[in-house]
N, C-alpha and C positions, 0 to 999 in steps of 0.2 A: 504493500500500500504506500500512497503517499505518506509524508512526515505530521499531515495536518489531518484534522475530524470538521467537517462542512460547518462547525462554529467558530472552530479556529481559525481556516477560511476569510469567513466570512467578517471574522472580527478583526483581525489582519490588514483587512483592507478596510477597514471602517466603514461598514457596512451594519446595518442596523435592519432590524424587523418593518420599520416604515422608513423610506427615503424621499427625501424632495426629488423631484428627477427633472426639473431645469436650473440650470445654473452658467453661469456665464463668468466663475473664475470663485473666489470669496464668499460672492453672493448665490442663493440658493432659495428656489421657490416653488410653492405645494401647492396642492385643492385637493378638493375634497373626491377628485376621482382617481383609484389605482390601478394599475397592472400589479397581479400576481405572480412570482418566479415562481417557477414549479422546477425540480430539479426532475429531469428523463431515466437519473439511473434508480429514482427510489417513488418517484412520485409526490416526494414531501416538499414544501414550502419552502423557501430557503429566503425571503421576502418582498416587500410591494415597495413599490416607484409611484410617486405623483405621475400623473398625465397633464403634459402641458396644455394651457387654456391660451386661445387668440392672445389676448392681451400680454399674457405670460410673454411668446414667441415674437411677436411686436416687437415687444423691449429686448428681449434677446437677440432681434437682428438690430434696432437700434443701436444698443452696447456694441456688436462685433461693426458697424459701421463706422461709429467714433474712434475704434481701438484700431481699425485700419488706417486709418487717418494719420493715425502716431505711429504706428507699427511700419508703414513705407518708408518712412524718413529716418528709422534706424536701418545704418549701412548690413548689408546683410549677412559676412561674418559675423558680427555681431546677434543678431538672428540664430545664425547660428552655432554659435555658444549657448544660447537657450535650448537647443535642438541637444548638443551635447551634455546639457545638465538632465536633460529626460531622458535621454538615450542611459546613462549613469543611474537617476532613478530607478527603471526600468529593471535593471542588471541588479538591484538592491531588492527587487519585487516578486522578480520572476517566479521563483519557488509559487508564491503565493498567489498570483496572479495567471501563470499558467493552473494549478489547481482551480480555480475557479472557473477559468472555459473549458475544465472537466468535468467542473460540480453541475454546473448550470447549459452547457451544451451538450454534455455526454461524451468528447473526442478526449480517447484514450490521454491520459495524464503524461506521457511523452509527445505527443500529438499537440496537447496545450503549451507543456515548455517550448514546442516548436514555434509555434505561435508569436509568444512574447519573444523568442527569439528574433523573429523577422524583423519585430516593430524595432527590437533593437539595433539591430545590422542597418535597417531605413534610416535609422536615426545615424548612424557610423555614417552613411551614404549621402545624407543632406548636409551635412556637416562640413565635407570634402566638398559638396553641387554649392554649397553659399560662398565659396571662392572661385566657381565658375559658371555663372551666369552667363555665359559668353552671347555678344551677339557676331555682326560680320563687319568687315570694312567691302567699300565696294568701290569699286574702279568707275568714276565720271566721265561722263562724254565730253563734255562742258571743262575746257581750262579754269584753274584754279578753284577746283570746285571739288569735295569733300564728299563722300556718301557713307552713310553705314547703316548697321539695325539694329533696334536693341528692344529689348525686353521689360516690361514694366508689371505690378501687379495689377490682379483684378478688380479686387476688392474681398468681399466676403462669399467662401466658398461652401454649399452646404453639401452637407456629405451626408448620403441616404448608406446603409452597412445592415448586410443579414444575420442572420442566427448562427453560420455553420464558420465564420472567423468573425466573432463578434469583438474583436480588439484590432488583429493585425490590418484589416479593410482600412480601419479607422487611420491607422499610425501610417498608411504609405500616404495617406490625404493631407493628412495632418502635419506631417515634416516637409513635404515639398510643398505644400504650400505656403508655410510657414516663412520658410527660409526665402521663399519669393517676394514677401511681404504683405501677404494676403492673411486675413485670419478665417475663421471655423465654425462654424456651426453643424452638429452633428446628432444625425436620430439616430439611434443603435436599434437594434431590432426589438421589437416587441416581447419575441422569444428571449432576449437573455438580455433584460436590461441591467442587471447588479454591474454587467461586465464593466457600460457606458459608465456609472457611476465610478466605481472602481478606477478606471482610468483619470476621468477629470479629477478625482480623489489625489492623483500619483501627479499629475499635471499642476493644479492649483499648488504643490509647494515648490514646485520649480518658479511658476511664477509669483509667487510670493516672497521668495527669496531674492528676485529681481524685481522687485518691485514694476512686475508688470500690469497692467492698465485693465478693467475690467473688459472682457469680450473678446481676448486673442484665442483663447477656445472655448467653446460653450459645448452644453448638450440641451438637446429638448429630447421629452420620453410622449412615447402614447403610438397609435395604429398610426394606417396610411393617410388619414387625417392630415396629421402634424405634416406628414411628408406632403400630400398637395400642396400646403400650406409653401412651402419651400419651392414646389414644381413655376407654380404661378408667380414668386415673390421680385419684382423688378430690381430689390435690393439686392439679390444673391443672381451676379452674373453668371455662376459657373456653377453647374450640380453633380456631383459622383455620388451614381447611384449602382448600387449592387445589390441585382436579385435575377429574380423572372424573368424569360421573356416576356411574357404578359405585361410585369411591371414597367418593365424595359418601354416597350409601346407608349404606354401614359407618359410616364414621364420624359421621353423624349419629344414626344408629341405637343404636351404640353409647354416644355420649354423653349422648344423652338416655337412656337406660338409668340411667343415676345420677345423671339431672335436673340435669346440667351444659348449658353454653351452648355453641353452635357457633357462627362462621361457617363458612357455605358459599357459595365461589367456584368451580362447574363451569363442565358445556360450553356452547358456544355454537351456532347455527346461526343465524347471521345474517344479515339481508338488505337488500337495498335495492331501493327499489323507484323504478322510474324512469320517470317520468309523460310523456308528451305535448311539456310546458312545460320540460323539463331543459336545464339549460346543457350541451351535449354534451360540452366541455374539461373542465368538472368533475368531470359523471359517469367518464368512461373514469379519467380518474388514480386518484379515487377510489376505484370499484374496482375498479382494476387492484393499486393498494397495499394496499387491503383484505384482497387475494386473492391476492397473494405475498410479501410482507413477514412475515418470519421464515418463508417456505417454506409460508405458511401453516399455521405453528403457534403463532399467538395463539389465546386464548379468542375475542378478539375480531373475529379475522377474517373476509373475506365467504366467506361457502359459495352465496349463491343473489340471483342477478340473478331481480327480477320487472318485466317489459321491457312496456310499451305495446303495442301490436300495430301500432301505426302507425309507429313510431322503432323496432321490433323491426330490423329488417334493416342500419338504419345503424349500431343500438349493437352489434350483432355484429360486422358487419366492424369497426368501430374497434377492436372490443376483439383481436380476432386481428390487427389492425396492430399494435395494441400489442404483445401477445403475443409478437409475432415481432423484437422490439428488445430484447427482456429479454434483459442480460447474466447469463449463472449463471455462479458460480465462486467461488473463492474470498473470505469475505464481510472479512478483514483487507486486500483490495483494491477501495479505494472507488470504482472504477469499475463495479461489479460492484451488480447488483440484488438477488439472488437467492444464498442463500448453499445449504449442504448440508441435508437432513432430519437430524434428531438420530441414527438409526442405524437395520439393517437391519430390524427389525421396522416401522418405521415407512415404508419403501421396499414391504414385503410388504404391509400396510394401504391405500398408494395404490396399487397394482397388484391387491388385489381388491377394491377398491371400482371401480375402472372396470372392471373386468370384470364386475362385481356388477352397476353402471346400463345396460350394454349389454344386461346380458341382459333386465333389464327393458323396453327398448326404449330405451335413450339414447342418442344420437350421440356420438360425440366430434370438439367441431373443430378441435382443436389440442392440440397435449404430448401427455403421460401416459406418455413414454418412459422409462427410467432411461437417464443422461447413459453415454457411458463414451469412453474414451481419456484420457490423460493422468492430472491430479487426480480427473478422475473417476474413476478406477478405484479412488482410494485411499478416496476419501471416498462420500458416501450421496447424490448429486446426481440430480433430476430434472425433467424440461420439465415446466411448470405446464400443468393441464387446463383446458378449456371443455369443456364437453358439455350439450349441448339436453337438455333431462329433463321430467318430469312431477314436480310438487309430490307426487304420492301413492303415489312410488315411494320404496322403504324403504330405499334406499341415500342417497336426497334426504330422508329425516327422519332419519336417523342422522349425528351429527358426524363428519366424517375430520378426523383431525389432519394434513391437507395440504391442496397448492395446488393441489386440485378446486373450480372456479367451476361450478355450474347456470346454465343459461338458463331459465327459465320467463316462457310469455309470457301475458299478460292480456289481457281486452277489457274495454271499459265502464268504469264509473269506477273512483275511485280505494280505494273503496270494496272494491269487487271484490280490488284488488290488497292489501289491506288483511287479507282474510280468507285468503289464500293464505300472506301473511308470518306470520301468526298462527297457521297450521295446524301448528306441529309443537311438541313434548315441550317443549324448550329457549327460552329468553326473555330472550336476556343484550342483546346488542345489533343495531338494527337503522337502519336510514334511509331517507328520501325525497329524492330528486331533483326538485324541481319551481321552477316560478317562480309557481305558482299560491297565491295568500295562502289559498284558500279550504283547498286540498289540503293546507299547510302543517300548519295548525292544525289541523284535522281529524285529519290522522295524530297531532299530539303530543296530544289528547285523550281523555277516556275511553274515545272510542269506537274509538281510534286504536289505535297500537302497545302491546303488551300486555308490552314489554319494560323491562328499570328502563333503557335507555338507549335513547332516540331520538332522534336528529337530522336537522335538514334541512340540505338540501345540501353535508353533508359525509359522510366515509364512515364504516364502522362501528367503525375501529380507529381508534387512537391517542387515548384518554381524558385530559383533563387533570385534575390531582391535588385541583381545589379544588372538586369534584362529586363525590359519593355514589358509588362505584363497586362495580356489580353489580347482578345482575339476578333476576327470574324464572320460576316452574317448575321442570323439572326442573337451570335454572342455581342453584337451591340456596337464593334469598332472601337470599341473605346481603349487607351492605353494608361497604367498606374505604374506606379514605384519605377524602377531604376532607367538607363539610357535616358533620353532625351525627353521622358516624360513628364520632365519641369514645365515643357513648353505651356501644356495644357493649362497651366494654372496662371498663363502670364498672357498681356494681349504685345502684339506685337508693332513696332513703330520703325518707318524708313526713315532718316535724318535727309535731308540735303545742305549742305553748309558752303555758302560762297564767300570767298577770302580776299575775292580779287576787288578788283575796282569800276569794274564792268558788268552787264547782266545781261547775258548770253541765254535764251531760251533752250530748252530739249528738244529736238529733234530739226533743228537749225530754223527754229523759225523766226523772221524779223517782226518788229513791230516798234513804231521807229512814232514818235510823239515830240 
């Protein structure tokens, strides 16, 4: 087990039986309406969040306006030295604060250290990005004449964050935008608000120590509500939002409606395709963690094996060896693989979606039970699926947010399997198995995976933070954390600067007064 008990927890991170759950730094504000945490792996209470009121969220984008105001005009090393005192925090929390997106989401208790790891590594990555803000210099056509481009903030950036990384979402928005000179406002999910708390908890003493300005990050708590609220707000130029596709629809929808910027981070249907030439020890772990890790409720994880026809039958049986060693149970015991699903609707989702591919005509060769005796009874626990399927069955193009693996099997080349991983709506993440150089490169090429994330011979999940993250199609286009994904949070401006003594138009034209 972990070192802590869901009070210790809880109490660690200052976390109390009722919480206000808006706050914009110091300050912190309630009503009389709550959201309930329920923890997935026992059923019990773990406790309630105020839900933010108009008025509430008003004054919270007020505040983060004002604090942008003062926040642009500190140079942005500086900026990020605050990023580096969180990033430090953070490292002082972990223990605690990864157990909690165990306690309260269910992902195996290394799975949460993972977690709080990233936000930290982000924070390591902003720190280094607030000394390189770079823009260009550009060559004029025009004698003595100057051009370049550069990069400014937006202002207040809100950040929409789901149940299944209810911290790390938050912390790639939060540092790069930060260190750009923008500030925050952020709904955490419904499902795991203690996290939201928790965090601005860890946050408010960095800025209080800097005596920073009310509103450089806020949270607001409560449903899709609060978030409209944000979709439509002409104060919040720029929205990252992570969830649904469906969600994805609205709220892009909506914000370009008053010609604001989104990120969008949806679903995923991932895959892997595993060629002829595959290291077989590679393949199986990899998607085996692809495809239960967090109960299989990452974006990232694998929903579809596209299998050789010649290695079809041995990668099956391994993978049902596998299958059949997987510890589920409680995930604050690290012996344990496989933690709870977030909660009963998400239990009713895997249970007709296999009932949905059978009817199609799909097999199942393993799991798809709901667990029960014991903690299962308390909590949302279920055996991971295999089932043989066809690519053109609309249970196998739709995302489950569970640990349903496809088998789909190919012939011929690699080509073939190529246009099969390609075939459906979503394009976040996918990979190749192969030891073949030709197969390699071909997949990561034009002609290749059509997703923003490809890899060979690893699997589909677990993104490291110093790569462009996102994907895709109906995955939303939208890009977070590492590479050049600062840009998103900055609008962009051409200088032209004349030095000479004359005023020469572009593109040689006279105009003579």
């Amino acid at each position: 087990m972990s070192n802590f008990t869901p009070s210790e927890i809880l109490h660690s991170l200052n976390l109390q039986p009722t919480n206000p759950g808006t706050s914009t730094g110091s300050s912190w504000m309630s009503t009389d309406k709550w959201i309930t945490s329920f923890s997935p792996i026992d059923g019990k209470e773990l406790g309630k969040v105020s839900v933010t009121s108009k008025s509430q969220y008003d004054e919270v984008v007020k505040k983060a306006d004002s604090a942008f105001k003062e926040l642009r005009t500190i140079p942005a090393p500086k900026r990020g030295e605050y990023i580096r005192q969180f990033g430090n925090a953070l490292r002082e929390e972990k223990a605690q604060l990864g157990a909690l997106v165990s306690l309260e989401m269910g992902k195996s208790y290394q799975e949460g250290l993972g977690e709080v790891q990233e936000m930290i590594d982000i924070c390591d990555f902003a720190v280094g990005l607030s000394r390189q803000l770079y823009g260009l210099t550009i060559k004029s056509e025009r004698s003595n004449h100057n051009m370049m481009e550069q990069w400014h903030p937006l202002g207040v950036v809100g950040v929409i964050s789901a149940f299944n990384f209810p911290v790390a979402v938050w912390a790639w928005n939060l540092t790069l935008a930060l260190v750009c000179g923008n500030t925050v406002v952020w709904k955490g999910s419904e499902k795991a608000p203690l996290c939201a708390i928790a965090c601005q908890n860890i946050w408010n003493k960095v800025a209080a120590a800097n005596n920073l300005p009310e509103g450089i990050s806020s949270i607001v708590s409560g449903d899709y509500t609060v978030g409209e609220w944000m979709t439509v707000d002409n104060k919040i130029p720029l929205v990252s939002a992570t969830g649904s596709t469906r969600m994805g629809r609205i709220v892009g929808a909506k914000v370009a409606e008053r010609f604001g910027k989104s990120i969008l981070e949806l679903g995923g249907n991932n895959a892997i395709i595993i060629t002829p030439s595959c290291d077989l020890k590679i393949t199986i772990t990899g998607a085996i963690f692809g495809a239960v890790g967090t109960c299989g409720q990452r974006c990232t994880s694998t929903r579809r094996l596209i299998i050789h026809d010649s290695v079809y039958d041995k990668v099956k049986s391994a993978l049902i060896q596998g299958y059949g060693q997987l510890k589920i149970g409680n995930p604050l015991d690290v012996s344990n693989h496989v933690g709870p699903l977030i909660d009963q609707d998400s239990i009713n989702n895997f249970l007709h979606t296999i009932d949905a591919v059978q009817k199609e005509g799909g097999t199942v060769l393993c799991g798809g039970e709901v667990l029960s005796g014991g903690i299962y009874d308390q909590g949302y626990y279920v055996q991971p699926c295999i089932i043989e399927a066809d690519n053109s069955y609309e249970s196998v193009q739709r995302e489950t947010f569970a640990p349903i693996l496809y088998l789909l099997k190919y012939s011929g080349s690699v080509e073939d399997a190529i246009v099969i991983q390609n075939g459906v709506k979503q394009g976040l993440s996918s990979a190749i198995m192969t030891s073949d150089l030709r197969e390699a490169n071909l997949f990561l090429s034009e002609r290749g995976s059509d997703c923003g994330i490809a890899n060979v011979n690893i699997g589909t999940s677990g993104a490291e933070i110093g790569g462009a993250f996102g994907g895709e199609k109906e995955t939303g286009g939208g890009r977070e954390s590492g590479s050049d994904a600062w840009k998103a949070y900055m609008r962009r401006q051409t200088n032209t600067v004349n030095y000479g003594i004359d005023l020469p138009l572009a593109q040689g034209i006279e105009f003579n007064i």
